[in-house]
FIBAKE-528442 format. One record per residue (C-alpha): z, y, x; residue in one letter; chain. Coordinates in steps of 0.05 Angstrom, whole numbers, always signed. Example, Ala and Ser with C-alpha at 12.3 -4.5 7.8 and 13.67 -1.06 7.14 Angstrom:
# FIBAKE-528442
R      pz      py      px  r  c
R    +156     -90    +246  a  A
R    +143     -21    +273  s  A
END
This chain:
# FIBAKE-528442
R      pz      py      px  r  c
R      +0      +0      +0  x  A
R     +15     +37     +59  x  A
R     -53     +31     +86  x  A
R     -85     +39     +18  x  A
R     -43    +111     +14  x  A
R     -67    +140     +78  x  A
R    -137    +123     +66  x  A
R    -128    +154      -4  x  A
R     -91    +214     +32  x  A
R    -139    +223     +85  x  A
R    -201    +248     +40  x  A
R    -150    +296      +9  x  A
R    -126    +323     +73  x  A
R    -197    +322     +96  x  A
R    -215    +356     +33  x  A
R    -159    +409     +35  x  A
R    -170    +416    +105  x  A
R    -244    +425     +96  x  A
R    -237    +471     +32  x  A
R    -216    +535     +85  x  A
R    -276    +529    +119  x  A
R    -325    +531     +67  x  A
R    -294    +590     +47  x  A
R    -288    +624    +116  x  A
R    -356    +605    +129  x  A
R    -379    +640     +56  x  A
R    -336    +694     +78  x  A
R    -372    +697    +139  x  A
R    -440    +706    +110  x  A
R    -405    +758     +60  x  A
R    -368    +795    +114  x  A
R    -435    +796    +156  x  A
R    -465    +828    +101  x  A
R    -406    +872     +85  x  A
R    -416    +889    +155  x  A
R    -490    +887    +157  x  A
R    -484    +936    +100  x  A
R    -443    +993    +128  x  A
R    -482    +971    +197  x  A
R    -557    +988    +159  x  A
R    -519   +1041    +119  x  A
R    -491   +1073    +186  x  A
R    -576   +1062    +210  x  A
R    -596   +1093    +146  x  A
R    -552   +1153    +158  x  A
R    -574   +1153    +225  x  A
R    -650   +1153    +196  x  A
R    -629   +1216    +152  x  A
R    -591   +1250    +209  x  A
R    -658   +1242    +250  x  A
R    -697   +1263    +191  x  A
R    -650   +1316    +179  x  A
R    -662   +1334    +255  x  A
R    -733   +1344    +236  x  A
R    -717   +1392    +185  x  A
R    -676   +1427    +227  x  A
R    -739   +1423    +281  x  A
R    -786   +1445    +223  x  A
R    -741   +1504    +199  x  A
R    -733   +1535    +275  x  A
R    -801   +1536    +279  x  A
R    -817   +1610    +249  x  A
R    -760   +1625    +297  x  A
R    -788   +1591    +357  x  A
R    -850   +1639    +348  x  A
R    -804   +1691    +362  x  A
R    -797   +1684    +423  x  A
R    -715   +1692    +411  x  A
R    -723   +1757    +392  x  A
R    -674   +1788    +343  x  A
R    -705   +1803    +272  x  A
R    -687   +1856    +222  x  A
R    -678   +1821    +155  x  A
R    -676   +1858     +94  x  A
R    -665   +1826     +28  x  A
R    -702   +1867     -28  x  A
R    -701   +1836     -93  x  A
R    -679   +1775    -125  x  A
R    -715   +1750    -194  x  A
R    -679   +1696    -238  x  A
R    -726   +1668    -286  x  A
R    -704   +1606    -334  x  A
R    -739   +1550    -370  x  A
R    -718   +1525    -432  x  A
R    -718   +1455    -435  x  A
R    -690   +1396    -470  x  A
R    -621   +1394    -467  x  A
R    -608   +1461    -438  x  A
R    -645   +1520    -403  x  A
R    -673   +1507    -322  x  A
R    -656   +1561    -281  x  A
R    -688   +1584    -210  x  A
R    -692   +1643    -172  x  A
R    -754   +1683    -129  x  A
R    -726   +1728     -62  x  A
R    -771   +1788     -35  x  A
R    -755   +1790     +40  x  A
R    -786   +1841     +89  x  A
R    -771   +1816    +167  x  A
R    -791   +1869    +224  x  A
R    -769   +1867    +300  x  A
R    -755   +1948    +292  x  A
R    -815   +1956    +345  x  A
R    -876   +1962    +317  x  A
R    -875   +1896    +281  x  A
R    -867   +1874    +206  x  A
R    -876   +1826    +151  x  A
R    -859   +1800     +80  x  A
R    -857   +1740     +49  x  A
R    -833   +1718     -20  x  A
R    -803   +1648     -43  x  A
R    -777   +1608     -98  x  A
R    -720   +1558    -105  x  A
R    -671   +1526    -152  x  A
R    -617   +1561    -111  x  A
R    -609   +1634     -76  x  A
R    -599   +1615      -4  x  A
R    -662   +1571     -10  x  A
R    -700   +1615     -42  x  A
R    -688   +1666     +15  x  A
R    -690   +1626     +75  x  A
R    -770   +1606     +50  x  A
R    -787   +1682     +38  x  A
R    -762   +1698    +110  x  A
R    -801   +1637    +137  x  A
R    -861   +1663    +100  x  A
R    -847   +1742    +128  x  A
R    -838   +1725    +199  x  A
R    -905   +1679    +196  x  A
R    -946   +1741    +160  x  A
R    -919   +1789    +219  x  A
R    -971   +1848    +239  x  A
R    -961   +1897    +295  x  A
R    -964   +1975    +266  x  A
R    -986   +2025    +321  x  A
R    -924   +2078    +325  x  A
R    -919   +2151    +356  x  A
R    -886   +2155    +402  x  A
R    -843   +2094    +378  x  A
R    -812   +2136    +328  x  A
R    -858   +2156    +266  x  A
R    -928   +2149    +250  x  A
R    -998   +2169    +276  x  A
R   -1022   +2199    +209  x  A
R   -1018   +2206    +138  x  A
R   -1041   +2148    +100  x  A
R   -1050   +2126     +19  x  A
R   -1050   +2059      -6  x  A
R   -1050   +2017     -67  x  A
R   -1044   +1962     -97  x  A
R   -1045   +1947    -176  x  A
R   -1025   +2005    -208  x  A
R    -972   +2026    -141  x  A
R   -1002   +2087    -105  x  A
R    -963   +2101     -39  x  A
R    -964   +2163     +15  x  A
R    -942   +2156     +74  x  A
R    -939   +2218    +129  x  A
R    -921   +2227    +190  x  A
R    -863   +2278    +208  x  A
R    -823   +2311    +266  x  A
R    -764   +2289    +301  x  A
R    -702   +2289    +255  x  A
R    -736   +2287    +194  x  A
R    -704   +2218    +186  x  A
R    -730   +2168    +131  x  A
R    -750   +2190     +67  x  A
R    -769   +2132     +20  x  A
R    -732   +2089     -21  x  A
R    -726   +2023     -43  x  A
R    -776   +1977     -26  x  A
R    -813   +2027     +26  x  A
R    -743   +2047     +59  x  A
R    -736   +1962     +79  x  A
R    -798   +1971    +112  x  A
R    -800   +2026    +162  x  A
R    -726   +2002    +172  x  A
R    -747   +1939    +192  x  A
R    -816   +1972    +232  x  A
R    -769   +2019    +271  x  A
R    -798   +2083    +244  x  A
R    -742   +2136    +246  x  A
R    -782   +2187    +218  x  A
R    -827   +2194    +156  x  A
R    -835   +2227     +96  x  A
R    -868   +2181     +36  x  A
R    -879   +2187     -42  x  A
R    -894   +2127     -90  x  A
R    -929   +2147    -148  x  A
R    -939   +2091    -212  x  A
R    -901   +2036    -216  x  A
R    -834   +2007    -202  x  A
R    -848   +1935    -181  x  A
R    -819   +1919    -114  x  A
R    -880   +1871    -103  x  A
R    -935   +1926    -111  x  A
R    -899   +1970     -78  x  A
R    -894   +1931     -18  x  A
R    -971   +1907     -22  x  A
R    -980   +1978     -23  x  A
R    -945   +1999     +28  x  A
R    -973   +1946     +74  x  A
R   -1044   +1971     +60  x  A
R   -1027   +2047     +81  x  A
R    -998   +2024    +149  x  A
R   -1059   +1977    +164  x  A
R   -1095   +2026    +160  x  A
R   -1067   +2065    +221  x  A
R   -1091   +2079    +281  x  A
R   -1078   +2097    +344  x  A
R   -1117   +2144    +395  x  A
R   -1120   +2087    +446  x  A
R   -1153   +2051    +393  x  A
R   -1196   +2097    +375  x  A
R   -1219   +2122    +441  x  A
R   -1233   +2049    +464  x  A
R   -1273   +2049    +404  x  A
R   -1320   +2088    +415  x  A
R   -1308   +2089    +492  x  A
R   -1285   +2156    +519  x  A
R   -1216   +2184    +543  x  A
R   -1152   +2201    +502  x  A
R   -1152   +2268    +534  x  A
R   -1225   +2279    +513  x  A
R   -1194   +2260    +434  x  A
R   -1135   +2303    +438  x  A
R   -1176   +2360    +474  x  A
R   -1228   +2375    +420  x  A
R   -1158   +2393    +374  x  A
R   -1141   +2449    +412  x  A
R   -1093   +2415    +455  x  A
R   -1078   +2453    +510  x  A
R   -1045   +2401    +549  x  A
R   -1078   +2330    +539  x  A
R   -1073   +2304    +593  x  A
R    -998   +2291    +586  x  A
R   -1005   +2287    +507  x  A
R   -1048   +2231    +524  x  A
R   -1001   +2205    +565  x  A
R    -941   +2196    +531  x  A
R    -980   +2166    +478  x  A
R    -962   +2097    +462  x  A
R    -977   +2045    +422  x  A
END
């Protein structure tokens, strides 16, 4: 009976003895995908921290065109517009951003978002890309009156002496902030919107010139330019001319 007991008691403790390992071996598969999960999440984080490095790479790149230079940013208008759909009404949100490097560069750009900061960070991408370089007199004010328009905004701009200071506002002050203008007298005339205004704008002060420019153009000497005016000295009007 003894014998007949220990065989009997032998599956058992076989059994009992083999139950642990079936169960560490499933929790070995489980554990290795427990582990395998956090392991692929910790790869898939990885994948969006190297994606998100990419964004980062992507969004630097208006900057890297800079060539680290510091930018004026002004922030001009924000629009909130809303869609009403079901369940509710969709909100979002369009910036007006004018960029300039306050020497004789300047841009604008406009963006939309579902939130503010978004919505400005792609209109100052979109300003520093559309950047153009404004001949300035004598780096503080313009060469000469200019008109511009666009839709029904009608913009002067003139030129003015030291200490004038800026006189525009709104829209048109943002710019020759941002240009480095320090002195200029301007009128807008028609409407309010900050968009035409700024289109307008844009189109007086590509149309400037400077007598470098001009003299190249048709190939004779800034002193010949400034001469024919009456100038009684310019040679050294000509040469503290710059662009």
């Amino acid at each position: 009976m003894a014998d007949e007991i220990n065989t009997t008691d032998a599956p058992v403790e076989a059994q009992d003895a083999g139950q642990p390992a079936p169960e560490q071996q499933s929790r070995g598969p489980r554990g290795g995908r427990g582990r395998g999960g956090p392991g692929g999440g910790g790869q898939n984080r990885g994948g969006r921290d190297n994606r998100g490095g990419r964004d980062n790479r992507g969004r630097g790149g208006p900057g890297s065109d800079d060539g680290g230079e510091e930018l004026i940013e002004k922030l001009v208008h924000i629009n909130r517009v809303s869609k009403t759909v079901k369940g509710g009404k969709r909100f979002g949100f369009a910036a007006l951003v004018v960029v300039g490097d306050g020497k004789g560069r300047v841009g604008f750009g406009h963006g939309k978002a579902r939130e503010v900061p978004e919505a400005i960070s792609k209109a100052t991408a979109a300003a520093k890309k559309a950047m153009v370089r404004i001949p300035l007199k004598e780096g503080r004010t313009l060469h000469h009156d200019g008109n511009g328009h666009f839709g029904a905004g009608r913009v002067t701009v003139r030129t003015a002496p030291a200490g004038t200071g800026i006189i525009a506002g709104g829209p048109m002050r943002a710019i020759f902030e941002s240009l480095g203008v320090a002195d200029v007298v301007t009128k807008s005339v028609g409407t309010s919107n900050p968009y035409n205004m700024i289109r307008a704008t844009f189109e007086a002060l590509n149309e400037q010139t400077s007598p470098k420019s001009v003299a190249q153009r048709r190939g004779k000497k800034i002193a010949d330019l400034l001469g024919r005016g009456g100038s009684q000295t310019a040679e050294a009007d000509a040469a503290a001319i710059a662009e």
